[in-house]
Each structure stands twice: as structure tokens, then as C-alpha cells.
N, C-alpha and C positions, 0 to 999 in steps of 0.2 A: 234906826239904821243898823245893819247886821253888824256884827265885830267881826274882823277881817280873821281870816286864819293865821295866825303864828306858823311861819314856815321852819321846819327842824331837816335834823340830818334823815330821820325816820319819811318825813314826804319825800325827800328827795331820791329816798330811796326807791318809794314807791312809785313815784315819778316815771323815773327814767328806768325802773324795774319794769313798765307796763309797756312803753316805750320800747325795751329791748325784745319783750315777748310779743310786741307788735312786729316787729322787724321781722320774725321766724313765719308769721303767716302768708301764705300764699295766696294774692289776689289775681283776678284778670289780668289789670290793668299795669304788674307790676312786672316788669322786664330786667334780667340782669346785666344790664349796663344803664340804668338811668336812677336816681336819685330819690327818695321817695320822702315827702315830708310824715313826722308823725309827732310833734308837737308845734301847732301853730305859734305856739303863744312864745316857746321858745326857740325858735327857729328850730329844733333838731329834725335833722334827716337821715332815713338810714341810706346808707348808701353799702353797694354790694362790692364783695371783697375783688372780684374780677376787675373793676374800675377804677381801684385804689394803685397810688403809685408812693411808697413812701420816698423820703428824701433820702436822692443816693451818699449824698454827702454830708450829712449831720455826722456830729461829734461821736455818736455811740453807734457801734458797729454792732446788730445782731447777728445781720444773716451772715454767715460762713464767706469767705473769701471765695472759695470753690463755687459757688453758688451765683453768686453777685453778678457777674456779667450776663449769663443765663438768665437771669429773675428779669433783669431790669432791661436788657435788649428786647423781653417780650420772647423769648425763644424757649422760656420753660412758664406755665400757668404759676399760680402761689398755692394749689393743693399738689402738682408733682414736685413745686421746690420743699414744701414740707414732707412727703414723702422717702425725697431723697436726703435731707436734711436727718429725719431720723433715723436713716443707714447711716450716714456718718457719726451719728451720736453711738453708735453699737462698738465703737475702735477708737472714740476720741473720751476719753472722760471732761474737758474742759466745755466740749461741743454737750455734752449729756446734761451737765451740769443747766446750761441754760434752756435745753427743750426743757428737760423735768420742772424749771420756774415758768418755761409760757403753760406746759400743760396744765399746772396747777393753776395759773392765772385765769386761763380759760374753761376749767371747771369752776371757780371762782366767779368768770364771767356769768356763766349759763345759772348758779345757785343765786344767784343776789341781782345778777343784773349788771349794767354797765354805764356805773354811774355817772364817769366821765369821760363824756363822748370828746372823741377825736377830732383834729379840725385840719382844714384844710381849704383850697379854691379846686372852682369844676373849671377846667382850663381844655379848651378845642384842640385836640394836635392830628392833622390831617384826616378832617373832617368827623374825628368820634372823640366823645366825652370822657376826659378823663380827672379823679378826684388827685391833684397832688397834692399830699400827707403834710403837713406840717409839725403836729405833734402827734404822738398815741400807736409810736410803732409798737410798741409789745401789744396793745391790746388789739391791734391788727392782725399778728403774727398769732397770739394768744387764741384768739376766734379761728385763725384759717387749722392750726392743732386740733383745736374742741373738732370742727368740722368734719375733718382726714378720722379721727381717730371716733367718731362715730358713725361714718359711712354716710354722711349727706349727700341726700336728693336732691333739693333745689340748692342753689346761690343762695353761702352766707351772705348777711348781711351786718356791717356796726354802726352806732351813732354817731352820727356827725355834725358839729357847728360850721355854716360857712364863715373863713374870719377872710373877710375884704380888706383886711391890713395885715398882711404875714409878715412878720419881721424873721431876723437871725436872731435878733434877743428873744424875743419869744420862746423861742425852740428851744436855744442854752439854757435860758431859769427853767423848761419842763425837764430837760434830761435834768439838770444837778436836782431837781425839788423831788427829783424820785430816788435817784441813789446819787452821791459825790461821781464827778469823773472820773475814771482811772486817768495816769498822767499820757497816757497812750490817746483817751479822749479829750483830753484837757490842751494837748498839742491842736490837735483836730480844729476842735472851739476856736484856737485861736489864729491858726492860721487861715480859718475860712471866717473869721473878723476884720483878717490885716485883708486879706486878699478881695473883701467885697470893700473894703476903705479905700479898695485902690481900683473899684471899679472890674476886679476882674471875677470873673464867672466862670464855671466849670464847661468846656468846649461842646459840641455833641457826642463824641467820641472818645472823650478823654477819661481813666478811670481815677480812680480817686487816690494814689500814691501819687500819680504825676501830678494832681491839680495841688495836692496839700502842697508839694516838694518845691511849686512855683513862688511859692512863699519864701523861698533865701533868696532873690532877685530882688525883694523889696526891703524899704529901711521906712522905720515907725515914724510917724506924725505926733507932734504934740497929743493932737485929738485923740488918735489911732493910743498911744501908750492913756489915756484917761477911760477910752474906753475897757483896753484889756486891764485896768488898775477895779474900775466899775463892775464888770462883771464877770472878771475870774479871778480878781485880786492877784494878778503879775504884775510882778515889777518888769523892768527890762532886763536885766539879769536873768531873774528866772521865764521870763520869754524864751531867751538863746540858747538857756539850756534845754529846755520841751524842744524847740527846733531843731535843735540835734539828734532828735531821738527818729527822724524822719531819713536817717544818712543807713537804717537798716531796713532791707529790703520789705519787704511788703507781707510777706508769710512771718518773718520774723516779729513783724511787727502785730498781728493778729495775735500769734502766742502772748506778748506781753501786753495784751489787751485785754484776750479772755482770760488769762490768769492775776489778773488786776497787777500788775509786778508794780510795785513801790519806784518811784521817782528816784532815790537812792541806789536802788538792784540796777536800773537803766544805768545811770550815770557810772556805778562801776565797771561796767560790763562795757560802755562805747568808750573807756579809756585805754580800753587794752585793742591788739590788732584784729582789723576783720575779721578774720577766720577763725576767730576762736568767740564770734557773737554766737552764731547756730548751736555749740555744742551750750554755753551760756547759759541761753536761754532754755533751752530743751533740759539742762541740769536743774534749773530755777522752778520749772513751770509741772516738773514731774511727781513734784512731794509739796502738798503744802505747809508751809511755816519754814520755808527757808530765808535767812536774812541774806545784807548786802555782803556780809560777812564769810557766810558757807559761799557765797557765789565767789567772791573775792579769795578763799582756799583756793578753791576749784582750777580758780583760771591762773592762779600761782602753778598747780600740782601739773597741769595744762601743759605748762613751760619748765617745767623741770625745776621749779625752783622752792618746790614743800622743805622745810627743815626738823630732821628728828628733835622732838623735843625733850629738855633736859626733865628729871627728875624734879621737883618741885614741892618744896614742903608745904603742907598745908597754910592757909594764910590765917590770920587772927581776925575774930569777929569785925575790928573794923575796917580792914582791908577787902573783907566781902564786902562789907554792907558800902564800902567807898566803889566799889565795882561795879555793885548792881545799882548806886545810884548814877555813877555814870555812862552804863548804858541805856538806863533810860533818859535821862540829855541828850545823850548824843542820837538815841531813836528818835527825839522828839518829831523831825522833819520828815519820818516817814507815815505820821500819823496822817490818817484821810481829809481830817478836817478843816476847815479856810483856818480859822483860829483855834489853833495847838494846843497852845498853852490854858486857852479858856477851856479845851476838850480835857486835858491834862486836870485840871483844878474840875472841872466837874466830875471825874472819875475817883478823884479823890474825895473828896467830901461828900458824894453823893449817897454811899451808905453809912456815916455817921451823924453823931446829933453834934448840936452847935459846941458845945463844950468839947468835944473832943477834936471838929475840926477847929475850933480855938487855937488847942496846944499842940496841933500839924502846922499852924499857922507862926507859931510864934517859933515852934525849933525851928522852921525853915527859918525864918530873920535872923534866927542867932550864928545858923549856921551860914547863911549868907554873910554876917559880920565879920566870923573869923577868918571865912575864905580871902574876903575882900584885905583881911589884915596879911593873909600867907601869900596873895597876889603883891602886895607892896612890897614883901622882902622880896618877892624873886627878882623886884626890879635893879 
């Protein structure tokens, strides 16, 4: 009896590498609008970029705001929305920022292959076939870039699974298993959670600030808080607050999207009046490594209320080092990851050896004993 082949990351590659250079060849029988299988054994199909509809409403926003209604009304193709897509990147650095990672994806794509095909259902809407996207928008977007910027002839095409069980969960573990949400996206996620918990669904005509926004009408279920506890680790608390972040208009809200703005920078910034969100944000998203801190100057200096600072003698070694260890505490909650502190202790110990995080390990106990004794007096 033959020994079965040991499958590795190298078949797989090769795989769906042959698969993806299958997809670029031009047959009779292949038409750009219909589905074309090219691996029996694993369902994949390529299916061509003209008949792709990714989801207008998932948590992670690529395409441009500008664009959005255009793309998806069907009133611009996906090779003029890329096109015009990279005139905007020519005046926007945050917009630059992102074509430059799908262009790279998509030479990426074309060099290696595309390993992990897109998925989605072939759904009828007024009598012609269309694929809606479930997961694999960059590599959608990634492909129709490669495409525009080498002058294609025929109809891209990318791989695709049909998945006969589309969930919202599904979708949420593919965005976070590629990069953390921003809290911009992490809002998103969750209000299109409460809102299918409640049965409700995005109208025909509806765009996607009005449908998220439908979400302060409604109040959490047991289930409904277990699920957002399950797969985005919110509590209710910090539910109310991401739902706040939906009370700034819809442009504003893209800026602190694509500029990943910290959960912190938001919540300082919708404390203070309307009118001073726009200049905010536009201060925040213009230099990167700005904290909640320069934002919180700003929108002091805003209102007239900067104060000349006195003169200041230098501090003594431990009132630095009490400084800079307090604001790393007090940063810890703008860190990206579900768990902080576990991120926090692998950053720390992860370039030394055991011995030496031993005795990182034991100053902090002692130092947590004394504090725990200077907390008693101040009671």
C-alpha cells in the first residue's frame, strides 16, 4: 500500500500557487461573471473580481468613505474605484498608507500565490449572479490594485470557498486573526452583534453610520452581553463606551479609523464640546505618536485655558524613574491587545534570560509590598 503524502505548509503552497496561476488563464468557456471551479477535491473556485460584492458593513473599513456609496450602488466598477482610490492617496497620507500595504499584498499575491482563498455565497439579485464576500477583503482589493497597476486585459480573477454557513462570527475572528481592531472597528463588531441579536439588518438604502447608530435604541440581553464578553472581551461598561464613539459624524469617524486613534485619545476628545472633535482629531491623526495627553493640551490651549509653566528643578533619580513607571500604568489600557498585562510581561521578559527576569520579577513583589504599605497610611 502507497504511504500517503505528509501534507506541509510547502504543498500548500503549491497547491493553491497552481490554482491561483490557473485562475489568470483564459479559456472558451470562461465568462466574467460566472464562477469557475479549479480544485475539485477542494471545492475552490475562482471567481472574477467583477462579481464580487464584499460586505458593506463588516467591522474593518477599507475602502475610502468617498468611494463607498459609488462602489457598492454599482455606479463606479472596482478597477475605476481603484483608480480613483489612488488619486486620493496622492493628498491623503493615512489613505497612502493603506493602498501602499494592498499594493504590496498584491504583488505578494501574484509572487507566491494566494493561499487563502476568500469565501463567501453566489446569491441571485435580479436575475444575475453575484459572489457576497464574507471574509478576504484585502485580498480582493490587493488583486483588483495588482490588476489596475499592471494594465489587465481580461477579468481578474481570486479564490474562493463557498461557505453554506456564513456567520458574523466568522467574519469578526478573520478581521481580528489578521490585525487587532482599532476601537473605531471594535465599535463596529459590536454593534452589528447587538443589532443582528435583535434581528435587525441593514435596510436597502441605508449607509453604514445610520445602520451602526441604530444600536442606542437597543439594551443588551443576557445572551447578547455573553456573546460580546466571548468574542470581543467587552464588558458592558466598556460596550457604552465604543458606542459613544458613534455620536461623531461619519468623516470623523474614518480619520480615527485609519489613523488607528487609541480608545483613550477618543474618550478624551468626546468629553469635550462638539466643535472642537474636527480640529481633535485632525490635531491627533496629523503626526504619528501623539498621546491622549498632547490631544488633551490641545483642546485645553483650544479654550484658552494653557497655563504658563513655572520653572522646575530638576527631579532626583527616583522621582524620574516613579514617573516613567507611572506612565507606563497608567498607558497600560491603550495597549492593542485583549490581554495587557500578559502583552506587558511578554514585552518585558522576552529579551532576557530566566535569571534575570527572576529578579524583574521579585523587585516588582517588593515593590508592590511597600506601595501596598504607603496605600494603608494614606488611609
Amino acid at each position: 500500500m502507497a504511504k500517503p503524502e505528509k501534507r506541509s505548509f510547502d504543498n500548500l503552497i503549491n497547491v493553491t500557487s497552481d490554482a491561483f496561476n490557473a485562475s489568470s488563464a483564459v479559456t472558451e468557456d470562461t465568462l466574467a461573471d460566472t464562477p469557475k471551479m479549479v480544485n475539485h477535491r477542494q471545492s475552490v473556485y475562482r471567481v472574477p473580481l467583477a462579481m464580487i460584492r464584499p460586505d458593506r458593513f463588516q467591522a474593518r473599513f477599507l475602502l475610502p468613505l468617498a468611494l463607498r456609496e459609488a462602489f457598492y450602488s454599482g455606479e463606479l466598477s472596482w478597477a475605476e474605484t481603484v483608480r480613483r482610490w489612488k488619486d486620493m492617496a496622492t493628498t491623503d497620507y493615512l489613505i497612502r498608507q493603506e493602498v501602499e500595504e494592498l499594493e504590496s499584498l498584491g504583488q505578494s499575491l501574484h509572487d507566491t500565490g494566494q493561499i487563502k482563498p476568500i469565501t463567501g455565497q453566489v446569491i441571485n439579485e435580479e436575475g444575475r449572479d453575484v459572489f457576497h464576500m464574507l471574509t478576504g477583503e484585502r485580498r480582493f482589493w490587493a488583486t483588483a490594485f495588482k490588476a489596475v497597476n499592471d494594465g489587465y486585459e481580461t477579468e481578474p480573477y481570486v479564490l474562493a470557498l463557498i461557505d453554506n454557513q456564513p456567520s458574523l462570527e466568522k467574519q469578526i475572528a478573520e478581521n481580528m486573526a489578521y490585525k487587532a481592531l482599532t476601537p473605531v472597528g471594535k465599535a463596529r463588531a459590536a454593534a452589528r452583534l447587538v443589532l443582528q441579536a435583535n434581528g435587525i439588518h441593514p435596510g436597502p438604502d441605508e449607509d453604514e453610520t445610520t445602520f451602526f447608530r441604530r444600536v442606542g435604541e437597543l439594551r443588551l440581553s443576557d445572551e447578547t452581553r455573553d456573546t460580546l464578553q466571548r468574542l470581543l472581551q467587552l464588558e458592558r461598561t466598556y460596550y457604552g463606551r465604543l458606542m459613544k464613539f458613534f455620536e461623531l459624524d461619519e468623516a470623523l469617524l474614518e480619520v480615527c479609523d485609519r489613523s488607528e486613534m487609541p480608545e483613550r485619545v477618543l474618550r478624551e476628545i468626546t468629553q469635550y464640546d462638539r466643535k472642537l472633535w474636527p480640529a481633535a482629531v485632525a490635531f491627533y491623526a496629523e503626526h504619528a505618536g501623539r498621546t491622549y495627553q498632547d490631544v488633551h493640551a490641545f483642546l485645553e490651549r483650544q479654550l484658552g485655558h494653557e497655563k504658563t509653566r513655572a520653572a522646575r528643578l530638576p527631579a532626583d533619580p527616583a522621582t524620574k524613574s516613579a514617573k516613567a513607571l507611572r506612565r507606563v500604568l497608567r498607558g497600560v489600557e491603550e495597549l492593542p491587545q485583549d490581554d495587557k498585562f500578559g502583552a506587558l510581561a511578554d514585552a518585558l521578559v522576552g529579551d532576557v534570560d530566566k535569571a534575570e527576569a527572576r529578579v524583574l520579577v521579585q523587585r516588582m513583589e517588593q515593590l508592590t509590598g511597600v506601595l501596598k504599605q504607603r496605600l494603608e497610611a494614606l488611609k
